[in-house]
N, C-alpha and C positions, 0 to 999 in steps of 0.2 A: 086361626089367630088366637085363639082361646089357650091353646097349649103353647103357645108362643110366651106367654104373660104365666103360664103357670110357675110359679116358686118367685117369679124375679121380684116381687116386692112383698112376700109374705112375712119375712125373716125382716129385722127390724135393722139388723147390719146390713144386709144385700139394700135395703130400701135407702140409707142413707148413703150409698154408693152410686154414684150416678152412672159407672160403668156398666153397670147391673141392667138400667135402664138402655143405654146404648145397647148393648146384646138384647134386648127385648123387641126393639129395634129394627136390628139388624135378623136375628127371626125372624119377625112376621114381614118382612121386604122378601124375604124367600120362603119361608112357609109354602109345604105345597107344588114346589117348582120342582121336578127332577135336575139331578146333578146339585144340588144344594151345598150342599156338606162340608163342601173342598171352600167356596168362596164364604158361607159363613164363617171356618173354622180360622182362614187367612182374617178375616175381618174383628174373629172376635181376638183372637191373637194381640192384633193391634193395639185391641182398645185396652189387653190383660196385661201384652207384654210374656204372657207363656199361655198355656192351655191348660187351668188345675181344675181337679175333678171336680167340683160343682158346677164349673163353666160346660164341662164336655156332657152332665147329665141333663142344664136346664137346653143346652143343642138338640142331646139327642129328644131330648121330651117334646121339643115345639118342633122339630122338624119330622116327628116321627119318624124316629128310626132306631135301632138297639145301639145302647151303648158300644156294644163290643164291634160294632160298625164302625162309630166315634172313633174309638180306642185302635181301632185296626188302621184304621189312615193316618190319625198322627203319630202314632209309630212309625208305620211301612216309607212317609215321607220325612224327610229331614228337614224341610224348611218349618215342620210342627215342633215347638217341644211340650211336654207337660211339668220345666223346671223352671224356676226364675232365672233369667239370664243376667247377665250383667251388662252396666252399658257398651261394654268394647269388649268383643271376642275375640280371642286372640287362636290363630289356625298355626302350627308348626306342623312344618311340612316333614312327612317322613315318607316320602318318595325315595327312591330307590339314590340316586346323588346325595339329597340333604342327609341322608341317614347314614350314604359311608362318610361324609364330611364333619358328622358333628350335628348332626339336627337331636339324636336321644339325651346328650348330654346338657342343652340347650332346655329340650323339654323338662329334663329332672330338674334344672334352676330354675325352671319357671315355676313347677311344683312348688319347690322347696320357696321359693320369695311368695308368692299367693297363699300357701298353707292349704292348697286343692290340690285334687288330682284332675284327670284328662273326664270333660264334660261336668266339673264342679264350678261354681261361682263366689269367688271372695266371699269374704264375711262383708266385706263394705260394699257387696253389689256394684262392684265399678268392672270385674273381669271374670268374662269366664274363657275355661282355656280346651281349646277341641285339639284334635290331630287331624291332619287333613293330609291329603294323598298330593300330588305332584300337581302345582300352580303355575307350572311352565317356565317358571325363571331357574332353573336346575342351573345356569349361570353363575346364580350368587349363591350355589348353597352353600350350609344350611341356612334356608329361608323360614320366615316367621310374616305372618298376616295380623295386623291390629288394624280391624276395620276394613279401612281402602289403603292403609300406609303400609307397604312390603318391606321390608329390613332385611338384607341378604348378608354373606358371609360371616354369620355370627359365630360369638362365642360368649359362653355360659356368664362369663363376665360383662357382656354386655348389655345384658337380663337388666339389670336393677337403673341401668342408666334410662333405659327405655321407657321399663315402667315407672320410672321417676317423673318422666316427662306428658301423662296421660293425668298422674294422679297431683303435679301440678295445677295441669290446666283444670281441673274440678276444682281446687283448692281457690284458681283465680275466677273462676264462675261463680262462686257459692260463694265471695266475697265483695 
């Protein structure tokens, strides 16, 4: 329990972060348990929203274990990242269909209208944009994933009406 609480409120920033404290938390509820790692690292995630390296040392420090432990599972899995994401990731699919149909071209306007490349996150933190393998609707390719909403038979022009419509609904939330 003791290395559970070690760093998380020494630092005067970490201390006025109550996130800080949740992962202290969430440590010492597993502290000590075998198989640890996987549901802390899912949990602390949550509370981060990515996994950044202070998070992944004060883990490995209360759960005793080496970082490069840490660091070896949120790599080797993909539901970890160690980036900020954005609220809405966007998956274009370049499965073997969506990519003779028009998925690369789709993905370079996506590029080009966010000003990222493939696993970067806007400057405005609202998208980040992956490439994802074949989603089973090879029907409407090229296919695109924002979120739970599929968009199938696209074209590059239709990039901007899309993302019009996500960066709306922020615009009507935040007002």
């Amino acid at each position: 329990m003791e290395a559970a609480n070690k760093g998380c409120c020494c630092q005067s920033m970490k201390a006025q972060d109550e996130r800080y404290q949740k992962l202290a938390d969430i440590i010492a509820r597993y502290a000590g348990q075998p198989g640890a790692l996987i549901p802390v690292l899912h949990q602390a995630q949550e509370v981060f929203g990515y996994l950044p390296h202070d998070v992944q040392v004060l883990i490995a420090e209360g759960l005793d274990v080496p970082l490069s432990e840490v660091d070896g599972v949120i790599t080797f899995y993909s539901l970890f990242t160690s980036q900020p994401r954005g609220k809405y990731t966007i998956g274009v699919c370049m499965g073997t269909a969506c990519y003779v149909k028009g998925a690369a071209a789709v993905l370079e306007e996506l590029k080009q209208q966010l000003g990222i490349d493939v696993n970067g996150t806007s400057a405005d933190g609202l998208f980040t944009l992956e490439v994802t393998r074949c989603v089973g609707a090879c029907g409407l390719a090229p296919v695109m994933n924002i979120g739970d909403d599929v968009y199938g038979r696209l074209k590059p022009e239709d990039v901007r009406e899309i993302l019009d419509k996500y960066i709306q609904a922020e615009r009507q939330a935040d007002a």
